[in-house]
C-alpha positions in Angstrom: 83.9 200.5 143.4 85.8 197.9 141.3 87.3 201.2 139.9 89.0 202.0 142.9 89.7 198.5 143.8 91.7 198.4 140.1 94.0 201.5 141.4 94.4 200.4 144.3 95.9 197.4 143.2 97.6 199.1 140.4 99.6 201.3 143.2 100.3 199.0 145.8 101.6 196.3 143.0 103.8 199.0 141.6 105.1 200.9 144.3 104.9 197.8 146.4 107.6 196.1 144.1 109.7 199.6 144.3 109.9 199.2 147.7 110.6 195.3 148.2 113.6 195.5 145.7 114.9 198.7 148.0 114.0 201.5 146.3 113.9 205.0 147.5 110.1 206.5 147.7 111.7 209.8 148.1 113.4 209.5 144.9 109.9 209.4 143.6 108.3 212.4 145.1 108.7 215.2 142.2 105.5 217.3 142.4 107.2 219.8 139.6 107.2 216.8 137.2 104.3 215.8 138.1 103.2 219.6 137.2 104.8 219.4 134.2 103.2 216.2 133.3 99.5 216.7 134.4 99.3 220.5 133.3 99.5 219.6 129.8 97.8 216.7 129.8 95.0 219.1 130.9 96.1 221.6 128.7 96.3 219.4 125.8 92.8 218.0 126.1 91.3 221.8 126.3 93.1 222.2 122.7 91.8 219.1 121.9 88.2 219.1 122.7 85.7 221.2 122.3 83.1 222.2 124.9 80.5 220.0 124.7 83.0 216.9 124.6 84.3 218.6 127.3 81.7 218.7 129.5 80.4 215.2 128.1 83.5 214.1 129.9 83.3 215.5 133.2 80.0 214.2 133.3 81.1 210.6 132.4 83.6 210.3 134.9 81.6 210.5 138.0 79.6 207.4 136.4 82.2 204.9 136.0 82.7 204.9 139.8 79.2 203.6 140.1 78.5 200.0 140.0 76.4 199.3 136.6 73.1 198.2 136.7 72.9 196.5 133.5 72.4 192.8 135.2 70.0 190.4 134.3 67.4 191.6 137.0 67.2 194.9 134.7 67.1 192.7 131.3 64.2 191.2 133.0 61.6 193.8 133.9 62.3 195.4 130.5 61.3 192.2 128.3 58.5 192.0 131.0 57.1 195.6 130.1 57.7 195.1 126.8 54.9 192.2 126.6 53.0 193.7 129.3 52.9 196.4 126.7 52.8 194.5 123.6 50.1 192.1 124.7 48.0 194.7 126.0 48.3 196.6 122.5 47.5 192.7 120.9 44.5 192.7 122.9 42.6 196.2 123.5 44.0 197.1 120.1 47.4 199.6 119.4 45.5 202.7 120.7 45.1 201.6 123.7 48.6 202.2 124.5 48.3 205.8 124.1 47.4 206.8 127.4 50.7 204.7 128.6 53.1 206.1 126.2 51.8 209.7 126.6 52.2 209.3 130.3 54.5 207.0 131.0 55.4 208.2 134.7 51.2 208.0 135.7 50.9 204.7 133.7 50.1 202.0 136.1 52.1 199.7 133.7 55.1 202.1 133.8 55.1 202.0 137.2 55.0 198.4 137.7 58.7 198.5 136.5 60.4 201.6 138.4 64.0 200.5 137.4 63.4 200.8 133.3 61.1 203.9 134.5 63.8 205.7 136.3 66.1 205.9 132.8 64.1 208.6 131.4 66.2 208.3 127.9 65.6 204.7 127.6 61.8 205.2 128.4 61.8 208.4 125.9 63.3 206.2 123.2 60.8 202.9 124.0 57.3 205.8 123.6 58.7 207.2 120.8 59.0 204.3 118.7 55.5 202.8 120.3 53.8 205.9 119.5 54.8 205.7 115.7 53.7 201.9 115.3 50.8 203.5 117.3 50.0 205.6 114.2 50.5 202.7 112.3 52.1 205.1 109.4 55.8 203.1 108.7 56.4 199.5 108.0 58.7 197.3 109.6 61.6 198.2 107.5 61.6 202.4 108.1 61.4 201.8 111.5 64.2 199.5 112.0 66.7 201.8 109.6 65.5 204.9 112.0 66.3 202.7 115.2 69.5 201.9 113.6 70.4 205.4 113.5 69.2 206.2 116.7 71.3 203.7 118.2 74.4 204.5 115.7 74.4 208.2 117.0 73.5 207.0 120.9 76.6 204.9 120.8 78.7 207.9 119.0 77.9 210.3 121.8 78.4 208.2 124.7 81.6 207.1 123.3 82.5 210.7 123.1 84.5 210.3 126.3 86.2 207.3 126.1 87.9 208.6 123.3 89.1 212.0 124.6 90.9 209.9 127.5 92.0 207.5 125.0 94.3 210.4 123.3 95.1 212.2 126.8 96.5 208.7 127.6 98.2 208.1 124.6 100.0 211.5 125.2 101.2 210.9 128.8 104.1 208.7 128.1 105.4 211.4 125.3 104.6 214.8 128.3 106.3 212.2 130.8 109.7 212.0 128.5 108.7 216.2 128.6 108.9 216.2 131.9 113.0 214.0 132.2 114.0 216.1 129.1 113.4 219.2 131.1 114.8 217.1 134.5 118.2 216.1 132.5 118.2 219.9 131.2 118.4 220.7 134.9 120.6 218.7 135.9 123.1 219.4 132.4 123.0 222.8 133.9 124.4 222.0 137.3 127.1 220.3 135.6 129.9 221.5 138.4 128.3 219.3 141.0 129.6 216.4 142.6 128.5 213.2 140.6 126.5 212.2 143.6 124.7 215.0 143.3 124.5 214.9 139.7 122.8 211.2 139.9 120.5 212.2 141.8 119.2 215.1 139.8 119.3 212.6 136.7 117.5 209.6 138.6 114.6 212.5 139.6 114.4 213.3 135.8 113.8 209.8 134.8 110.8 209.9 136.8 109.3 211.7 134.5 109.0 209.2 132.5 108.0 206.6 134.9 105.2 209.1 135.7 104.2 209.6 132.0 103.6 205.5 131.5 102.2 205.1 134.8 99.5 207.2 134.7 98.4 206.1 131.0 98.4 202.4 131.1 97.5 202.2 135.2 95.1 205.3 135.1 93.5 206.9 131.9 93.7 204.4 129.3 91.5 201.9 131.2 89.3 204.0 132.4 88.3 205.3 128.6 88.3 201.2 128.3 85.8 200.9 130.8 83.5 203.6 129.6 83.2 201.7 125.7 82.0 198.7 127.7 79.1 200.9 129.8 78.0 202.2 126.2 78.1 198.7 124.9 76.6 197.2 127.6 73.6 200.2 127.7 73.4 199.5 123.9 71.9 196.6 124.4 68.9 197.3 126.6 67.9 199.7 123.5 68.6 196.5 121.0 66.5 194.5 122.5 64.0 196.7 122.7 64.2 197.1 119.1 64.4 193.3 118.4 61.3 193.3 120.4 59.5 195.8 118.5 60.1 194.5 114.9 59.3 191.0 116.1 56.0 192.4 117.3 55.4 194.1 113.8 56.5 191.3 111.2 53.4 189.8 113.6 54.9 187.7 116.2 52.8 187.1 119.6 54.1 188.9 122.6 55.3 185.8 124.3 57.8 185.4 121.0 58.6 188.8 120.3 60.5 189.1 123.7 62.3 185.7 122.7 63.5 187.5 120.2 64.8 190.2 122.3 66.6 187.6 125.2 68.4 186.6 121.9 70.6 189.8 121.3 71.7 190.1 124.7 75.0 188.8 126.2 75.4 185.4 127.3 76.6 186.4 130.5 73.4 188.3 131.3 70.9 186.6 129.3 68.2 184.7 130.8 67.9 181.0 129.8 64.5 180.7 127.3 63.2 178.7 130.7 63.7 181.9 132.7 62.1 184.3 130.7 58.9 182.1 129.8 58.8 181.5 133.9 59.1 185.3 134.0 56.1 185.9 131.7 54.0 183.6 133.4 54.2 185.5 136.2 53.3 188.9 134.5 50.3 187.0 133.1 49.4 185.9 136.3 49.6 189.6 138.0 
């Protein structure tokens, strides 16, 4: 929504401002340009892409329209499964998980939490790294470096996207000066016409250019900008999962390892240490 809301404002600011210092909207209204400009940009991202980026893309862009849920609401039932989890391992013993993490979807923990249950990739990557300190085969220190990559190769992938907009909207302002090249072109080859007529086929050209900037700065570029901060912002539910984990290996009691997960999150959606203890109460109390 705030997507749309940014456009909106974006347009009405711009083409608002046109029209209060007396412009001409028809002036504006070249759909060849606009052709010109968009076809390659499309055309230039096929060279520039291959197919799975591709389709990565097309996938991500439906997704920024949707409101995130990464809020503190979310931050909270995940550090509330993971002690749920980690103190029923503490108690009944590691094995006792198995059933849970094999599972998860008929676990009556799992299901006690159906917002981190509905991410099936963030419950995949929570059971698989339960299920090897389950097997109680790698220290601390192999399984933070294989975390690490995890994460490291998450974070490539879903930033996959941004960067293919990022390059089509470095290249719009360059098409747009295509696209007024190819106007004054035009209107150099109707040279015998009155100068009237002659400005106006320059003044169309130039919007070309107009075009070019204003779809890269007002459109594409933030959008690519906004995608970085969904991967950032999903990166951090698998961080403080991790946090949690390796707390809860180098031998820390539930209570603390999620502590040490609230820590890593942003300030903006971190619960205060009096929150989260609250919180756990409550689990304890279920």
């Amino acid at each position: 929504m705030l997507v749309l809301i940014g456009y909106a404002i974006v347009v009405l600011s711009v083409f608002g401002g046109y029209g209060l210092m007396g412009g001409h909207f028809g002036a504006l209204y070249q759909p060849y340009e606009l052709l010109i400009i968009g076809g390659a940009a499309i055309g230039a991202f096929v060279v520039g892409n291959n197919a799975k980026t591709i389709r990565a893309t097309l996938r991500g862009l439906p997704q920024v329209l949707r409101s995130t849920k990464h809020d503190k609401a979310m931050y909270m039932e995940l550090m509330a499964l993971l002690y749920v989890l980690l103190a029923k391992g503490r108690k009944d013993g590691m094995l006792a998980l198995e059933s849970d993490i094999d599972e998860p979807a008929n676990s009556p923990v799992f299901a006690q939490y159906p917002m981190i249950l509905s991410d099936a990739r963030m419950i995949e990557f929570l059971t698989d790294y339960l299920r090897l300190i389950v097997s109680g085969n790698m220290d601390p220190f192999e399984i933070e470096s294989l975390i690490d990559h995890e994460i490291e190769t998450y974070q490539e992938e879903g930033e996959v996207p941004a960067h293919s907009l990022t390059r089509v909207g470095d290249a719009l302002p360059a098409l747009g000066i295509v696209a007024a090249v190819m106007g004054v072109v035009h209107a150099l080859g109707s040279a015998d016409l009155p100068p009237a007529e002659m400005g106006a086929l320059i003044a169309h050209a130039m919007v070309g250019t107009f075009l070019g900037i204003l779809l890269a700065y007002g459109f594409v570029s933030p959008l690519a900008s906004l995608i970085e901060q969904q991967v950032s912002e999903r990166i951090k539910l698998y961080q403080c999962i991790k946090v949690t984990l390796l707390a809860n290996l180098n031998g820390y009691a539930p209570q603390l390892a999620v502590e040490f997960g609230r820590k890593v999150l942003y300030s903006t959606e971190r619960p205060s240490f009096t929150e989260l203890d609250e919180h756990v109460r409550q689990v304890k109390n279920r």
